[in-house]
mmCIF file of the protein (N, C-alpha, C, O) and its ligand, coordinates in Angstrom:
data_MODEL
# 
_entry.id   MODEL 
# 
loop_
_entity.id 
_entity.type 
_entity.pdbx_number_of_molecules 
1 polymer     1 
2 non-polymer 1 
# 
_entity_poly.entity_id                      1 
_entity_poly.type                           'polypeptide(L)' 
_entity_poly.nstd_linkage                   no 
_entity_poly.nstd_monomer                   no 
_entity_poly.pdbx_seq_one_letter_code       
;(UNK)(UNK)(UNK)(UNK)(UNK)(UNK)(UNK)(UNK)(UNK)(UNK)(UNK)(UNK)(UNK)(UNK)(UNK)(UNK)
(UNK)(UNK)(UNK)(UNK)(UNK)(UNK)(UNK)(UNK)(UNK)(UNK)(UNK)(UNK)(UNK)(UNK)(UNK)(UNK)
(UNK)(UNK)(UNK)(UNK)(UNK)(UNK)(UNK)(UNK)(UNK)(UNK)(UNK)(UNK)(UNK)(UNK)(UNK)(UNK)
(UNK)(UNK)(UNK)(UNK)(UNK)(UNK)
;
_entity_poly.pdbx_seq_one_letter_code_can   XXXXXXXXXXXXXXXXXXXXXXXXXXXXXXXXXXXXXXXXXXXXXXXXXXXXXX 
_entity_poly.pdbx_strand_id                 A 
# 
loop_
_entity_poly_seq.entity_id 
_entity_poly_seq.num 
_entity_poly_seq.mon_id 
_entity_poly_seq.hetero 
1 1  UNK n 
1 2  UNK n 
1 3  UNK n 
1 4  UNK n 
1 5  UNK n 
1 6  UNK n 
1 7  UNK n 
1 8  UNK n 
1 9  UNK n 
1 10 UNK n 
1 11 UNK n 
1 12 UNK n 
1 13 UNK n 
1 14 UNK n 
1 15 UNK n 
1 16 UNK n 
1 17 UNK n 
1 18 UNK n 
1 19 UNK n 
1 20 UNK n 
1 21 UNK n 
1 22 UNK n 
1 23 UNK n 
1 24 UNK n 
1 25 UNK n 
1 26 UNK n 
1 27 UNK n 
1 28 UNK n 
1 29 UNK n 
1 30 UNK n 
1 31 UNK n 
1 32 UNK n 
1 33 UNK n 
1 34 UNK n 
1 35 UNK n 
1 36 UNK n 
1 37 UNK n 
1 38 UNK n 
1 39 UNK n 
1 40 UNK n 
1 41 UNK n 
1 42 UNK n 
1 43 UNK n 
1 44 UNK n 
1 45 UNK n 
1 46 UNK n 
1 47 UNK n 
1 48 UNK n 
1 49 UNK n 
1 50 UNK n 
1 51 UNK n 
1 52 UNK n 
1 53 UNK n 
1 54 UNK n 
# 
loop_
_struct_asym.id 
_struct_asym.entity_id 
A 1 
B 2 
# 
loop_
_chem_comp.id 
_chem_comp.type 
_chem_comp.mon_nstd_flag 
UNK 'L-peptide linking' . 
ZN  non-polymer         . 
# 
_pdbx_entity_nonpoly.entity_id   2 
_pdbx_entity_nonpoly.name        ? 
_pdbx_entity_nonpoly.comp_id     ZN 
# 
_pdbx_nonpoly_scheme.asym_id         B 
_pdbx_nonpoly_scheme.entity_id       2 
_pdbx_nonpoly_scheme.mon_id          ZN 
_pdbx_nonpoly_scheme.ndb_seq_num     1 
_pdbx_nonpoly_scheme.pdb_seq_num     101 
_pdbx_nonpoly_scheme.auth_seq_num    101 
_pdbx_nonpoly_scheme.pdb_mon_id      ZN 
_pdbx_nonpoly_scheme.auth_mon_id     ZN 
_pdbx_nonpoly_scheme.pdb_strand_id   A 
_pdbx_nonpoly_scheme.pdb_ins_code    . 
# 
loop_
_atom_site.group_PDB 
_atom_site.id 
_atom_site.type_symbol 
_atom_site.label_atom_id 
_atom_site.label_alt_id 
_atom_site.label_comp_id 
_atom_site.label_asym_id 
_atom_site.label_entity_id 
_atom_site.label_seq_id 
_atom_site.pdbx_PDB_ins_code 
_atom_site.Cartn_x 
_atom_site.Cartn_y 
_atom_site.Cartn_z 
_atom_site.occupancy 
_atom_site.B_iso_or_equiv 
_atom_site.pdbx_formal_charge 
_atom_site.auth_seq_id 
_atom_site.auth_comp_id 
_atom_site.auth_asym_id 
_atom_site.auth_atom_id 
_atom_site.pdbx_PDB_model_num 
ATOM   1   N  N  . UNK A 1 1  ? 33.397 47.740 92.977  1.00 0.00 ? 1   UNK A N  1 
ATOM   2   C  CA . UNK A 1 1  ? 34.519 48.664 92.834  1.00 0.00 ? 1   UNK A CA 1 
ATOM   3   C  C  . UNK A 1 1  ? 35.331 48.690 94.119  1.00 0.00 ? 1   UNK A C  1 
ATOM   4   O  O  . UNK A 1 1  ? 34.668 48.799 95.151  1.00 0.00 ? 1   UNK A O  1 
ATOM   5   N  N  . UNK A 1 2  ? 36.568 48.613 94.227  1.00 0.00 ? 2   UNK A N  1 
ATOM   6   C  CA . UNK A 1 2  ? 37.332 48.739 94.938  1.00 0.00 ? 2   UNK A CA 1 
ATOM   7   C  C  . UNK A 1 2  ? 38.537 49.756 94.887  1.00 0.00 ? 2   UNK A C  1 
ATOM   8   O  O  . UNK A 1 2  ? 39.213 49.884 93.867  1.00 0.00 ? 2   UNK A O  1 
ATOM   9   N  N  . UNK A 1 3  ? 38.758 50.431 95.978  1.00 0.00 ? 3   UNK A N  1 
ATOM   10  C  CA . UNK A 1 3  ? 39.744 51.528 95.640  1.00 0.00 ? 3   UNK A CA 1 
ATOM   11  C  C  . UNK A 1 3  ? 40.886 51.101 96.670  1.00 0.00 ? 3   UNK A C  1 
ATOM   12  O  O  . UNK A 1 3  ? 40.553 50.433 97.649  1.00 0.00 ? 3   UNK A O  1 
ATOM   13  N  N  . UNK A 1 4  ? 42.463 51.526 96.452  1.00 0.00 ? 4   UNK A N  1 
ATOM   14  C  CA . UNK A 1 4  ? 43.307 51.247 97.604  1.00 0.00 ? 4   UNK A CA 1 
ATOM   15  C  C  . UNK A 1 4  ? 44.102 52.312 97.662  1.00 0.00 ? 4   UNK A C  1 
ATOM   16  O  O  . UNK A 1 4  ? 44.858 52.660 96.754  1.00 0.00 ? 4   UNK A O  1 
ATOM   17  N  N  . UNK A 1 5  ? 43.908 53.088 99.150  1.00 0.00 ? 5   UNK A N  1 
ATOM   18  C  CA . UNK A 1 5  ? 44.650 53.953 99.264  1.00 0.00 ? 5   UNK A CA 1 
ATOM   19  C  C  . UNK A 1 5  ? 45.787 54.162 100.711 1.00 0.00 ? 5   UNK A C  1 
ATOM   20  O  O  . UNK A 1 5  ? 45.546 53.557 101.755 1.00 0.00 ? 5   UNK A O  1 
ATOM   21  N  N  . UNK A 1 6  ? 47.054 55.120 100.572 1.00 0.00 ? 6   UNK A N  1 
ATOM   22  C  CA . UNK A 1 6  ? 47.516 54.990 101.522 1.00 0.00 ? 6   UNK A CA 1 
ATOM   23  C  C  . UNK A 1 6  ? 46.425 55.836 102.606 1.00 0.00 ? 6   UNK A C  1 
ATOM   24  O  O  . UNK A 1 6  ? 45.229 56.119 102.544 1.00 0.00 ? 6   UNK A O  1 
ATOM   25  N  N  . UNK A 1 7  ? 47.600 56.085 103.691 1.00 0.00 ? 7   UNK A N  1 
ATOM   26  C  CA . UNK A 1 7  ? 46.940 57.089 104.618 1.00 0.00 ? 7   UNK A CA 1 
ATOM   27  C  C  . UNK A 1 7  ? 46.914 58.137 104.493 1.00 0.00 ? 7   UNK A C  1 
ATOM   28  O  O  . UNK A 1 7  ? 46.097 58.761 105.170 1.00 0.00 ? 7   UNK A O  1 
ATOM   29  N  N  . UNK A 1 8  ? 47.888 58.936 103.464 1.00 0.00 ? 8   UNK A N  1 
ATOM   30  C  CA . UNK A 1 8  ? 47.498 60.143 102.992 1.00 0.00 ? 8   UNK A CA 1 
ATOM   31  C  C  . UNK A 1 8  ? 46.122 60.656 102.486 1.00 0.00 ? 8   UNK A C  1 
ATOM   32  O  O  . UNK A 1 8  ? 45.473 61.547 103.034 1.00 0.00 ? 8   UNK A O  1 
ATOM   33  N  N  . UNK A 1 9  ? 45.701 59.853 101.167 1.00 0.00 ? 9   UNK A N  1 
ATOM   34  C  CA . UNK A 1 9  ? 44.907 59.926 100.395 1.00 0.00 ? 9   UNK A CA 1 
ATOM   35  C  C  . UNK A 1 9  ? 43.829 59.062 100.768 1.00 0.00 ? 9   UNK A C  1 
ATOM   36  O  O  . UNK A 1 9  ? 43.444 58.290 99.890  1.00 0.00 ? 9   UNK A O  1 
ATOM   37  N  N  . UNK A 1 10 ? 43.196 59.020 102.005 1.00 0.00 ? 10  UNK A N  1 
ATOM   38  C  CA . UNK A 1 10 ? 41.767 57.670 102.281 1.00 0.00 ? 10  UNK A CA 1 
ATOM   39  C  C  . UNK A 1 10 ? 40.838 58.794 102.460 1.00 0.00 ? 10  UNK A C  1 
ATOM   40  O  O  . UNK A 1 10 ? 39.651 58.615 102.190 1.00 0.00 ? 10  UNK A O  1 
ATOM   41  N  N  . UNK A 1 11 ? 41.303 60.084 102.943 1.00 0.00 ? 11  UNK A N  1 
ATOM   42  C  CA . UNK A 1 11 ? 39.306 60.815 102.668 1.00 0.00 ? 11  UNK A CA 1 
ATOM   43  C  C  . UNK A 1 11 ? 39.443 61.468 101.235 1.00 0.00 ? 11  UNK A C  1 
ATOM   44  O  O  . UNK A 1 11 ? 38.453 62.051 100.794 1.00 0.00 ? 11  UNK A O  1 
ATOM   45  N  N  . UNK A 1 12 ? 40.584 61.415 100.484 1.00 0.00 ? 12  UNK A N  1 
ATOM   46  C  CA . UNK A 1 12 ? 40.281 61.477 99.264  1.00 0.00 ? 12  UNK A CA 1 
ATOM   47  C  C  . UNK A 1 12 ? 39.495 60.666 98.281  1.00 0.00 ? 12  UNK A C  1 
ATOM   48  O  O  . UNK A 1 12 ? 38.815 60.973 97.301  1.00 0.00 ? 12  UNK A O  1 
ATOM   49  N  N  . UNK A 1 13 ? 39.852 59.360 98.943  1.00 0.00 ? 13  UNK A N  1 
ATOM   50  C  CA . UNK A 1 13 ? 39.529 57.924 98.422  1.00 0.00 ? 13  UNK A CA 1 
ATOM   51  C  C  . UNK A 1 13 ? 38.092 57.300 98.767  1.00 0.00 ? 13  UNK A C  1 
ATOM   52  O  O  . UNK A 1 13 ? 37.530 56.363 98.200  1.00 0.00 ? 13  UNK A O  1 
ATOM   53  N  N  . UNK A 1 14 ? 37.738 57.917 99.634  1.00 0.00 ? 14  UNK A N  1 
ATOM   54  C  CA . UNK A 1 14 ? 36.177 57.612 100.331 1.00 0.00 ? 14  UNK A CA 1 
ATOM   55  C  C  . UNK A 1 14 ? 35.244 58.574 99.517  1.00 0.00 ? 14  UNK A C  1 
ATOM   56  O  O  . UNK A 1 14 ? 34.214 58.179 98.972  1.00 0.00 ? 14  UNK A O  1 
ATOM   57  N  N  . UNK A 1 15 ? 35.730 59.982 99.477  1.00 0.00 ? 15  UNK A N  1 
ATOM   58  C  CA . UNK A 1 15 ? 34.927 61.431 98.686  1.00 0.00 ? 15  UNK A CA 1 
ATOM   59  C  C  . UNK A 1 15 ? 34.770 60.677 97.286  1.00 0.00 ? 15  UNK A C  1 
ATOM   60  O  O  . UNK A 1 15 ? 33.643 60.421 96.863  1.00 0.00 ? 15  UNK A O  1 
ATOM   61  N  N  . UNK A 1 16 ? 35.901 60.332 96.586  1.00 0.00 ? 16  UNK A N  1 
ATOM   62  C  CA . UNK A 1 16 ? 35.860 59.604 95.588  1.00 0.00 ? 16  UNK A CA 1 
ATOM   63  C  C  . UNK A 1 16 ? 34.789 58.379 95.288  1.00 0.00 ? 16  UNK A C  1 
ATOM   64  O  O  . UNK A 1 16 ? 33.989 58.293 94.357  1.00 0.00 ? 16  UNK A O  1 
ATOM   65  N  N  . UNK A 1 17 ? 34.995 57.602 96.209  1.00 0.00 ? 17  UNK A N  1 
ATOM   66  C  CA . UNK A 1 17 ? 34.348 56.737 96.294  1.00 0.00 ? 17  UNK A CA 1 
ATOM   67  C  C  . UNK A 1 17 ? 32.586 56.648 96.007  1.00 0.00 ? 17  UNK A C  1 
ATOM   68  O  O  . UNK A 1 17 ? 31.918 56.151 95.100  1.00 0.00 ? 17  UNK A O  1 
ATOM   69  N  N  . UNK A 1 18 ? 32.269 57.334 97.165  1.00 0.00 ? 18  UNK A N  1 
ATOM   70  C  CA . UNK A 1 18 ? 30.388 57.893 96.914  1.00 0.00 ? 18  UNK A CA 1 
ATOM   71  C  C  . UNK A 1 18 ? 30.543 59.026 95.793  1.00 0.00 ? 18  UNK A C  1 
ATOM   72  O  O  . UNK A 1 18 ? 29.551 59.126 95.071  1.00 0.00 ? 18  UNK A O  1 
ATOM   73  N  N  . UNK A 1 19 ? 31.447 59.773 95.551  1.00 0.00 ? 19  UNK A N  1 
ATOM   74  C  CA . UNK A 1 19 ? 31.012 60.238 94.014  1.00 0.00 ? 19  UNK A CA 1 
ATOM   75  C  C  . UNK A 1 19 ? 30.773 59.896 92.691  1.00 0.00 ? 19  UNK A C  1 
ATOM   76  O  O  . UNK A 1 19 ? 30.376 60.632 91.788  1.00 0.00 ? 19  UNK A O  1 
ATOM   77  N  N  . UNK A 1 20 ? 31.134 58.358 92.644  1.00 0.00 ? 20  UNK A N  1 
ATOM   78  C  CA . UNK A 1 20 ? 31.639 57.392 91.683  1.00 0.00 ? 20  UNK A CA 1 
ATOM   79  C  C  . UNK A 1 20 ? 30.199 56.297 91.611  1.00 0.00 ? 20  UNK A C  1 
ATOM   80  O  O  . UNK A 1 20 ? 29.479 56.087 90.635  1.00 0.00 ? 20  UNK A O  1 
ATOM   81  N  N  . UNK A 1 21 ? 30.085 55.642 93.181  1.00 0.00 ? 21  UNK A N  1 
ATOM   82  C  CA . UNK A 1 21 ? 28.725 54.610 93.337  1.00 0.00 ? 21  UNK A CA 1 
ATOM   83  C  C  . UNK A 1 21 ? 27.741 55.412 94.168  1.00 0.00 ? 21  UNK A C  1 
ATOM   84  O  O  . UNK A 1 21 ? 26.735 54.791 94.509  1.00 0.00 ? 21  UNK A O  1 
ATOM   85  N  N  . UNK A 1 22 ? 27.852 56.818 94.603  1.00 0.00 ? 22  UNK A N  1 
ATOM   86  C  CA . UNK A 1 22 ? 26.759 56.771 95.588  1.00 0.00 ? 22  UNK A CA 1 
ATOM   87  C  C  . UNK A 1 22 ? 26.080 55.526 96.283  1.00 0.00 ? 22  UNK A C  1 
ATOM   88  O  O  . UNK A 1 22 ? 24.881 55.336 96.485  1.00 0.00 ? 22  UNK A O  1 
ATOM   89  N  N  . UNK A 1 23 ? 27.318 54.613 96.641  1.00 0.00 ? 23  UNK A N  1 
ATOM   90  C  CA . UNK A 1 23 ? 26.745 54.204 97.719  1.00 0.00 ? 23  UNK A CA 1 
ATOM   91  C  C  . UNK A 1 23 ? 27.709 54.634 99.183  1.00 0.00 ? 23  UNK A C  1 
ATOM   92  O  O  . UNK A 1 23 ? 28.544 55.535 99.096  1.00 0.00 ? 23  UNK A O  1 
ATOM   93  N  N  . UNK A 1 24 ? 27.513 53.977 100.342 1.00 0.00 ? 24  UNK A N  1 
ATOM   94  C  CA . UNK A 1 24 ? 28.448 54.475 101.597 1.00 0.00 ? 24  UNK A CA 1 
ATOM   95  C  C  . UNK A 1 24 ? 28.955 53.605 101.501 1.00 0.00 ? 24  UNK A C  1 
ATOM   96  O  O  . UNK A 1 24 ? 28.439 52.514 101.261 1.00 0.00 ? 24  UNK A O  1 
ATOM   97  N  N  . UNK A 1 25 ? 30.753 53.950 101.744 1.00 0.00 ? 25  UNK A N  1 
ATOM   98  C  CA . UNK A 1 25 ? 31.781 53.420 101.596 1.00 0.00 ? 25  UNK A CA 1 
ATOM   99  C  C  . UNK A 1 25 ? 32.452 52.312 102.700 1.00 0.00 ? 25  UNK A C  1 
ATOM   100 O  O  . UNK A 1 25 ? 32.812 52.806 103.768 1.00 0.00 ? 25  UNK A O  1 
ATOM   101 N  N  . UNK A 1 26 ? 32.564 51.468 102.593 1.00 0.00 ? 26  UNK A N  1 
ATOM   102 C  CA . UNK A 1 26 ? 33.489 50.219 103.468 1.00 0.00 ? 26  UNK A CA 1 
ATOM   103 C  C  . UNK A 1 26 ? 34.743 50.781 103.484 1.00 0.00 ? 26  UNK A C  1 
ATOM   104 O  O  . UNK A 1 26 ? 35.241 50.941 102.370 1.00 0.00 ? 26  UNK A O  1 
ATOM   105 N  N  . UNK A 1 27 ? 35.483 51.172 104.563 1.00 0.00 ? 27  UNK A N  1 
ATOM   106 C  CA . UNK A 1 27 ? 37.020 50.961 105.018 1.00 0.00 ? 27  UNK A CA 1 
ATOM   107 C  C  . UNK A 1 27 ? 37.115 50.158 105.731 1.00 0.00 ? 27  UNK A C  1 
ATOM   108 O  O  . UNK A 1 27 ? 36.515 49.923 106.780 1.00 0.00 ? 27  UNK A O  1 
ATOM   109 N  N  . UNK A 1 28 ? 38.524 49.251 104.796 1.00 0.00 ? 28  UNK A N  1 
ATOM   110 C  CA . UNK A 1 28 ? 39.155 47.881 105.924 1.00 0.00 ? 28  UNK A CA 1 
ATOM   111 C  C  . UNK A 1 28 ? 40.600 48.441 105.692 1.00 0.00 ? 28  UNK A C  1 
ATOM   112 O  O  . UNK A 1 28 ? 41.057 49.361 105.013 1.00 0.00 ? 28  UNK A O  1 
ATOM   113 N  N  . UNK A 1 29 ? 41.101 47.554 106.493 1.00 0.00 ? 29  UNK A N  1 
ATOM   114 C  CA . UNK A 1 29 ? 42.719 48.044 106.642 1.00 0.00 ? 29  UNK A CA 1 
ATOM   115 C  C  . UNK A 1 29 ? 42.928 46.480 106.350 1.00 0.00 ? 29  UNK A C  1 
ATOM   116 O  O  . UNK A 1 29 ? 42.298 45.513 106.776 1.00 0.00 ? 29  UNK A O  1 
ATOM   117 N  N  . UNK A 1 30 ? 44.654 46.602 104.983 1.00 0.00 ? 30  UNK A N  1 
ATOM   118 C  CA . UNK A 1 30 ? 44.979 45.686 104.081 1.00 0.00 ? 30  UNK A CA 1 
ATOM   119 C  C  . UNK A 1 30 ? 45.666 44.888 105.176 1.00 0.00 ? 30  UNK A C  1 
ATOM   120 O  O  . UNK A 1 30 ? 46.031 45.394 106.237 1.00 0.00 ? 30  UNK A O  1 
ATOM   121 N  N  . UNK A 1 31 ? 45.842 43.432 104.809 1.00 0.00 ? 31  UNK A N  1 
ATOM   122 C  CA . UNK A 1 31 ? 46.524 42.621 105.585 1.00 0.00 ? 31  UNK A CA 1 
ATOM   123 C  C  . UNK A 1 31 ? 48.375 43.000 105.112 1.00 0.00 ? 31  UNK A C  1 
ATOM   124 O  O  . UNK A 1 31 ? 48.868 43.513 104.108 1.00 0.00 ? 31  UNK A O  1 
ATOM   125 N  N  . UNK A 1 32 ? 48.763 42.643 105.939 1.00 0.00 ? 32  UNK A N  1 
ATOM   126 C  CA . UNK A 1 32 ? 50.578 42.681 106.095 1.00 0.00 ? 32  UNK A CA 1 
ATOM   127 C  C  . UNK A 1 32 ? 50.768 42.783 104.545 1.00 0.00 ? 32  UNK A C  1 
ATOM   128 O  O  . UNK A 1 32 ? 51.131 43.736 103.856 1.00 0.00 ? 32  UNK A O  1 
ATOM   129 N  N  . UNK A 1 33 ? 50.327 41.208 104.133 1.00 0.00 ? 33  UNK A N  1 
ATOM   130 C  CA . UNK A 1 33 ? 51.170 40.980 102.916 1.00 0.00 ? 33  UNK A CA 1 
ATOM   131 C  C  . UNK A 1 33 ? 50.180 41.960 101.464 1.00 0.00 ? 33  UNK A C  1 
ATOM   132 O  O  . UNK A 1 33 ? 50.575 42.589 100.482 1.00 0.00 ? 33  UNK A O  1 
ATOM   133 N  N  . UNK A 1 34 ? 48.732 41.629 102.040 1.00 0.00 ? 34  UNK A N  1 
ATOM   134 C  CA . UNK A 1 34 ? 48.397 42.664 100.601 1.00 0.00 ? 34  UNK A CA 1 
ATOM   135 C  C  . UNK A 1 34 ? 48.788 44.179 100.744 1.00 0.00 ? 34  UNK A C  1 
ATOM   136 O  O  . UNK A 1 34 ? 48.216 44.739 99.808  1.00 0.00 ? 34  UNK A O  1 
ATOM   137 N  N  . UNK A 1 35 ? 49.564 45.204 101.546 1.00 0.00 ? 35  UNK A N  1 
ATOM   138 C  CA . UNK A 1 35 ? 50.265 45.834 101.753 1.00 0.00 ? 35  UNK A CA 1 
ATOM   139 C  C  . UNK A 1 35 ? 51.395 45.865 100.815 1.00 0.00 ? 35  UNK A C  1 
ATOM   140 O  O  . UNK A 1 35 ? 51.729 46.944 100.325 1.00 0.00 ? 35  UNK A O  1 
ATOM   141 N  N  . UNK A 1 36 ? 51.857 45.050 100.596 1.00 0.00 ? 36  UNK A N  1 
ATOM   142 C  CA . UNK A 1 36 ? 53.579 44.800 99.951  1.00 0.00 ? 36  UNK A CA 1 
ATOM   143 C  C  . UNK A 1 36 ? 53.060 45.043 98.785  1.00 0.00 ? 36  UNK A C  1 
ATOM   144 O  O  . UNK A 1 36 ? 53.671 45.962 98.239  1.00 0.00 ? 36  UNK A O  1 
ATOM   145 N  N  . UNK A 1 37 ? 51.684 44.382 97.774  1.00 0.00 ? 37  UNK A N  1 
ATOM   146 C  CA . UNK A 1 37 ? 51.696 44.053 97.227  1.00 0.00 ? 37  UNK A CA 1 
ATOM   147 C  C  . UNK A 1 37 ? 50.838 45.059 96.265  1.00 0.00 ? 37  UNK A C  1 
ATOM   148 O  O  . UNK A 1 37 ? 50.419 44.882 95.121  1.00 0.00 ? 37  UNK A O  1 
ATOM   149 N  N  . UNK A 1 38 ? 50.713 46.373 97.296  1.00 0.00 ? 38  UNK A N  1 
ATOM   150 C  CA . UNK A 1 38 ? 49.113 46.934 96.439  1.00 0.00 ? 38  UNK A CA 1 
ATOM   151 C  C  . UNK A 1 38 ? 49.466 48.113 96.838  1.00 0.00 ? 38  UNK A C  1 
ATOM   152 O  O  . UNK A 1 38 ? 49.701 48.347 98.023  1.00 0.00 ? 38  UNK A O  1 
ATOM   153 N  N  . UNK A 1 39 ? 49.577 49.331 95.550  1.00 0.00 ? 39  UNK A N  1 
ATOM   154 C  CA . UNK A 1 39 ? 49.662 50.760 95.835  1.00 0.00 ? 39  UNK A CA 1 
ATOM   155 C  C  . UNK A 1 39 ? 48.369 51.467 95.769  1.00 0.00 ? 39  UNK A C  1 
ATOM   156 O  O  . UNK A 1 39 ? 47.281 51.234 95.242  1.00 0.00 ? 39  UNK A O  1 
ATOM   157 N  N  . UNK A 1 40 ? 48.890 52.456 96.521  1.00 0.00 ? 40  UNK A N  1 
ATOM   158 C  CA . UNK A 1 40 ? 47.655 53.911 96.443  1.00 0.00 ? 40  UNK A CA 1 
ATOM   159 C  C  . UNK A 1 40 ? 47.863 53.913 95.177  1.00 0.00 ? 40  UNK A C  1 
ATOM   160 O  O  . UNK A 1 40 ? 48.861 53.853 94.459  1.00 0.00 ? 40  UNK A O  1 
ATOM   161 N  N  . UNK A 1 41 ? 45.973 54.046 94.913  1.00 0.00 ? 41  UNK A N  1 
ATOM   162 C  CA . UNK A 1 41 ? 45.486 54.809 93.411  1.00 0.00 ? 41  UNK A CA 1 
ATOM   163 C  C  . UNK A 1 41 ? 45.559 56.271 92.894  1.00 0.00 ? 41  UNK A C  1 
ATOM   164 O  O  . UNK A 1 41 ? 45.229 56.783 91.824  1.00 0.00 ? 41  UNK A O  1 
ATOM   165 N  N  . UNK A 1 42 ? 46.083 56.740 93.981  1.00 0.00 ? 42  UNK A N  1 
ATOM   166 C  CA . UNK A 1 42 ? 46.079 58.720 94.082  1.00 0.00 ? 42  UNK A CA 1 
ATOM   167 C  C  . UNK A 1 42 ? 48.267 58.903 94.121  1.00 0.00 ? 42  UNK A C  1 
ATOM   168 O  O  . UNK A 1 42 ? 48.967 59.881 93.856  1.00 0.00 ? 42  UNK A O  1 
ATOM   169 N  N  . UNK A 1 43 ? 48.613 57.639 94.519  1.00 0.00 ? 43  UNK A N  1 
ATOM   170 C  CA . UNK A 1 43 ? 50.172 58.032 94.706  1.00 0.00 ? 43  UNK A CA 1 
ATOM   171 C  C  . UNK A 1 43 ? 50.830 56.620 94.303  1.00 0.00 ? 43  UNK A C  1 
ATOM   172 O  O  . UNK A 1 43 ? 50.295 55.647 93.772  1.00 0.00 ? 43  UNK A O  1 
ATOM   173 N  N  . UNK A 1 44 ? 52.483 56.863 94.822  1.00 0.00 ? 44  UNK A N  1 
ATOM   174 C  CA . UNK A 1 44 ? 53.281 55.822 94.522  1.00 0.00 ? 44  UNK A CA 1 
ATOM   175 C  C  . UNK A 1 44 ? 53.251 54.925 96.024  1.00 0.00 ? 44  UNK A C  1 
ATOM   176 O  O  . UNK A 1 44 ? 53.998 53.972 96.247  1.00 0.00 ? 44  UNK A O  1 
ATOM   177 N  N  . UNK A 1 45 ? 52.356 55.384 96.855  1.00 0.00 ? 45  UNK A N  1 
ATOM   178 C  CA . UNK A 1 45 ? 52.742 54.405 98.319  1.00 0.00 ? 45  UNK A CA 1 
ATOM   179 C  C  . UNK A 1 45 ? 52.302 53.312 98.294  1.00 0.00 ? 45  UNK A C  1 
ATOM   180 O  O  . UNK A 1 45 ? 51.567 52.902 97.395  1.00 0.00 ? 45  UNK A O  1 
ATOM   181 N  N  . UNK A 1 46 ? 52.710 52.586 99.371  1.00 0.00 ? 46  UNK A N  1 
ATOM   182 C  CA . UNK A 1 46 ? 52.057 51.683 99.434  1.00 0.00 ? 46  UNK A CA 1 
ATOM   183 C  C  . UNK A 1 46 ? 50.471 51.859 100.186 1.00 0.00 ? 46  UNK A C  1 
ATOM   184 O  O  . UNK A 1 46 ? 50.170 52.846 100.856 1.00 0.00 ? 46  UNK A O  1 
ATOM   185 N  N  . UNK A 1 47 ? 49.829 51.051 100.003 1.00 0.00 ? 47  UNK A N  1 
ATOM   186 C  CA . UNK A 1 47 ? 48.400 51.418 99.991  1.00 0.00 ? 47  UNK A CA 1 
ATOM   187 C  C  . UNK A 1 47 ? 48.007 50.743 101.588 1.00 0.00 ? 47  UNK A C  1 
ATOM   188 O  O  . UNK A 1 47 ? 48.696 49.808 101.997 1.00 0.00 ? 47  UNK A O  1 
ATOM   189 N  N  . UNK A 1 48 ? 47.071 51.187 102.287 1.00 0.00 ? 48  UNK A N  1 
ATOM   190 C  CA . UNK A 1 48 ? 47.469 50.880 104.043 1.00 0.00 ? 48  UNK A CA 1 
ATOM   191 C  C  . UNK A 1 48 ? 45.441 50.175 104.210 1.00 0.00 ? 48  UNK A C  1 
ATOM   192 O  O  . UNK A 1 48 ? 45.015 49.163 104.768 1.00 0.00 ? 48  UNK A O  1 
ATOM   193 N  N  . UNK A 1 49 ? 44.723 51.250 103.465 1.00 0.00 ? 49  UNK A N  1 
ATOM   194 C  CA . UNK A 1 49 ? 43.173 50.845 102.828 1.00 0.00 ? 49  UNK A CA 1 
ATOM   195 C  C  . UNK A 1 49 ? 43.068 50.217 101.984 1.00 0.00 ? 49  UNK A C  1 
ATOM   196 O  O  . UNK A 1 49 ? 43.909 50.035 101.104 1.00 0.00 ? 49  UNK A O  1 
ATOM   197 N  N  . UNK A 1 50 ? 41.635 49.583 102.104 1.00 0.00 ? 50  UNK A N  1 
ATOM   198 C  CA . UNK A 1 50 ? 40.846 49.536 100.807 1.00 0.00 ? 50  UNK A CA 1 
ATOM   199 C  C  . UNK A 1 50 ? 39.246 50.138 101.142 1.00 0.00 ? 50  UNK A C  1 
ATOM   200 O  O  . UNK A 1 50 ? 38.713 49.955 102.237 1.00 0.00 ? 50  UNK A O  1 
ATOM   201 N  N  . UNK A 1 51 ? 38.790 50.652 100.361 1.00 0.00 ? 51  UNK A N  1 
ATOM   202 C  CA . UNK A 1 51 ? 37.604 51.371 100.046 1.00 0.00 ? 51  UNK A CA 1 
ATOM   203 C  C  . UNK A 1 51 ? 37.178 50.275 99.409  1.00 0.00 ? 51  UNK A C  1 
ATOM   204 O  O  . UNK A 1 51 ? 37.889 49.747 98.554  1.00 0.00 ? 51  UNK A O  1 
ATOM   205 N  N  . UNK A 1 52 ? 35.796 49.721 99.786  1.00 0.00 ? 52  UNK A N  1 
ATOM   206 C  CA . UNK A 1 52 ? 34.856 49.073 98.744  1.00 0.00 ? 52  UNK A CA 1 
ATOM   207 C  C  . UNK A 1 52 ? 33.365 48.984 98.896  1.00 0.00 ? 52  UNK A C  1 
ATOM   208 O  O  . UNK A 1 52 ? 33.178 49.066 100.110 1.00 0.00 ? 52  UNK A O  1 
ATOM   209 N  N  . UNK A 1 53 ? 32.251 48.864 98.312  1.00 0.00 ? 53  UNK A N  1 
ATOM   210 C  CA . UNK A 1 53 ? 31.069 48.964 99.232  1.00 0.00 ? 53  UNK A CA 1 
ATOM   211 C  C  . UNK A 1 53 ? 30.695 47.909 99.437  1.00 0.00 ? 53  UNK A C  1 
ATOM   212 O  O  . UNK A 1 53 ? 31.345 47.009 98.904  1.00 0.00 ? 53  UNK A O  1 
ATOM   213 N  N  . UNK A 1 54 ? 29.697 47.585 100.144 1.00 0.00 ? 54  UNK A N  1 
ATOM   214 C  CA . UNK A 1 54 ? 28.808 45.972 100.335 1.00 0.00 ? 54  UNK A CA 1 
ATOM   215 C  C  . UNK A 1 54 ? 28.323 45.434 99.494  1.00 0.00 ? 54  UNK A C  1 
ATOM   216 O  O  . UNK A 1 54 ? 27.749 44.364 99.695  1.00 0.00 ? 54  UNK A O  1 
HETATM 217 ZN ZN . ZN  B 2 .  ? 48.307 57.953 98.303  1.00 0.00 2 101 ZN  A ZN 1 
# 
């Protein structure tokens, strides 16, 4: 599972996250272009995270 959120919504997106897999959550920060290309799941932004686990 993977989640992508901006910077608004990433401890929304992490809380989410272990409530969903109970497992502990991976934050990476999106490259330039997957930026352009990938919105927050909570809004219309562009998405700055991704949440995923190991
Ligand atoms: Zn957002």
């Amino acid at each position: 599972m993977k989640t992508y959120s901006c910077e608004t919504h990433i401890d929304h997106a992490l809380d989410m996250h272990v409530a969903e897999t109970e497992n502990f959550p991976m934050m990476d920060l999106l490259s330039e272009e997957e930026k352009l290309s990938t919105t927050c799941s909570y809004c219309e932004q562009s998405a700055t995270y991704v949440v995923s686990s190991k």
